[in-house]
ROMI-265289 format. One record per residue (C-alpha): residue number from 0; x, y, z; chain; residue in one letter. Coordinates in Angstrom, 3 decimals, decimal comma. Layout:
// residues N
+------+----------+----------+----------+-------+------+
! doke !        x !        y !        z ! kolnu ! zafi !
+------+----------+----------+----------+-------+------+
!  NUM !        X !        Y !        Z !     A !    A !
...
+------+----------+----------+----------+-------+------+
END
This chain:
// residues 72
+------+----------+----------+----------+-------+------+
! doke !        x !        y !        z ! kolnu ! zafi !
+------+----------+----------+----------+-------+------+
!    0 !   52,731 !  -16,805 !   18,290 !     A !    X !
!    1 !   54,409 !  -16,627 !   21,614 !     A !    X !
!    2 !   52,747 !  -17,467 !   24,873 !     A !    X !
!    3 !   52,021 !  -14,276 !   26,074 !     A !    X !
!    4 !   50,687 !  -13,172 !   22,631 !     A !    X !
!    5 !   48,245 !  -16,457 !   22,922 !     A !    X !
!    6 !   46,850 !  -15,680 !   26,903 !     A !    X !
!    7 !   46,269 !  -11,711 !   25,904 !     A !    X !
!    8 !   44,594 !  -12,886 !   22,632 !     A !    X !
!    9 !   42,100 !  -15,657 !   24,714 !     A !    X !
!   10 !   41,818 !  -13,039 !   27,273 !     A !    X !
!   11 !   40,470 !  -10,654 !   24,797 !     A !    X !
!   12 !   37,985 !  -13,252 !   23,306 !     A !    X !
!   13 !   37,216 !  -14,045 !   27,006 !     A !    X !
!   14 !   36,455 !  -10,513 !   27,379 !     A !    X !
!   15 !   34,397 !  -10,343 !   24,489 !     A !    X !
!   16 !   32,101 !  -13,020 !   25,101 !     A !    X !
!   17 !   31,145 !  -11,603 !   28,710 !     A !    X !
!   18 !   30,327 !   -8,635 !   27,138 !     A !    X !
!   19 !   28,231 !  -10,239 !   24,930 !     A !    X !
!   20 !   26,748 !  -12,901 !   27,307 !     A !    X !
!   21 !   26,498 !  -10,177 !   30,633 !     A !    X !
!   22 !   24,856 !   -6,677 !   28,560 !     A !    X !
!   23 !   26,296 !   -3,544 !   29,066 !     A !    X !
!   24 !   29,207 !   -3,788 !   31,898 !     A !    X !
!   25 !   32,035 !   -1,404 !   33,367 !     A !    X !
!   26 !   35,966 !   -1,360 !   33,446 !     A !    X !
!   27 !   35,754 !   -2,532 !   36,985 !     A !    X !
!   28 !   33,789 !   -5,293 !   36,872 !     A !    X !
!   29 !   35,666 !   -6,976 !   33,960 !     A !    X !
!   30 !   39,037 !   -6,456 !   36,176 !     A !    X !
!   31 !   36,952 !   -7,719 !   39,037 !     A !    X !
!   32 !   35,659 !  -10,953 !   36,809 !     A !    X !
!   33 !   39,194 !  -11,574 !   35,284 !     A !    X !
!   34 !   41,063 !  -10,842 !   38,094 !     A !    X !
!   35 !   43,412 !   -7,822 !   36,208 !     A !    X !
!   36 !   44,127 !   -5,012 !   36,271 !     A !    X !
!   37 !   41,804 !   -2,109 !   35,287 !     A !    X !
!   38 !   44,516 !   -0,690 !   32,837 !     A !    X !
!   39 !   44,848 !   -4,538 !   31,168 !     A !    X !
!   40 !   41,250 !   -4,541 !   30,800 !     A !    X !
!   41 !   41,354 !   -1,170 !   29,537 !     A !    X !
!   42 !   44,187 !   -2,077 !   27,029 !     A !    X !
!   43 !   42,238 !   -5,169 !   25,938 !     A !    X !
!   44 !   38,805 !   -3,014 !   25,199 !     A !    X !
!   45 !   40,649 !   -0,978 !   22,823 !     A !    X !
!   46 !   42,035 !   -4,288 !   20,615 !     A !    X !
!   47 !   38,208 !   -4,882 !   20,924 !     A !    X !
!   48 !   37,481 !   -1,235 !   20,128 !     A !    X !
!   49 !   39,349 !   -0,711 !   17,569 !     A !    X !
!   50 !   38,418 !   -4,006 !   15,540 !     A !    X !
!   51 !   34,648 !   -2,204 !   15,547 !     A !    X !
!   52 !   33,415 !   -5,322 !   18,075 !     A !    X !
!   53 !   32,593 !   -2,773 !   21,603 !     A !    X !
!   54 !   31,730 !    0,361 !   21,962 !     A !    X !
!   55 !   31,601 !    2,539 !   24,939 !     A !    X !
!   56 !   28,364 !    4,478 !   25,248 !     A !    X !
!   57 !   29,056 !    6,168 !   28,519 !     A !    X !
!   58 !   32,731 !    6,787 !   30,315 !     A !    X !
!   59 !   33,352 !    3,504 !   31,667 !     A !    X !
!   60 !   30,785 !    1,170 !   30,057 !     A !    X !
!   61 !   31,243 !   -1,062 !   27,555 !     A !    X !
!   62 !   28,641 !   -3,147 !   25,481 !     A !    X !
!   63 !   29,131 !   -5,433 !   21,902 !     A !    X !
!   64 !   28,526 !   -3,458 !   18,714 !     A !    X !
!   65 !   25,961 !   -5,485 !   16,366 !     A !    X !
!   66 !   29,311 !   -6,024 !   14,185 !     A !    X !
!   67 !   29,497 !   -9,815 !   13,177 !     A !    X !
!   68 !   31,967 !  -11,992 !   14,561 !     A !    X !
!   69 !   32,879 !  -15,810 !   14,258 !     A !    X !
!   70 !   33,835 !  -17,167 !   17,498 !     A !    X !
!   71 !   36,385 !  -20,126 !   17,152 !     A !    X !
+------+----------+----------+----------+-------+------+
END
């Protein structure tokens, strides 16, 4: 994998596990956290998204689905 590849893909993990750690929690204050963009965080929720590990409840909140996941 190339480097960029490898800081998007701990990023997203990253991501993940404040979700997970932090309840239900909005774009801005995972760009705010992370210190991105609003449209990287955005990009990143929808790898998360689509692998059926967050869902977004209400415009602009995001919280873990009860999917199973094994964190390496």
């Amino acid at each position: 994998m190339n480097q960029s590849t490898t800081r998007m893909l701990t990023r997203v993990k990253a991501v993940y596990l404040y979700i997970r750690e932090n309840g239900t929690v909005s774009t801005t204050q995972l760009a705010e956290e992370f210190g991105i963009t609003d449209r990287t965080v955005q990009r990143d929720l929808h790898v998360l998204e689509h692998n059926g590990l967050v869902v977004s409840p209400n415009r602009g909140r995001w919280k873990i689905t009860k999917k199973k996941v094994k964190i390496s």
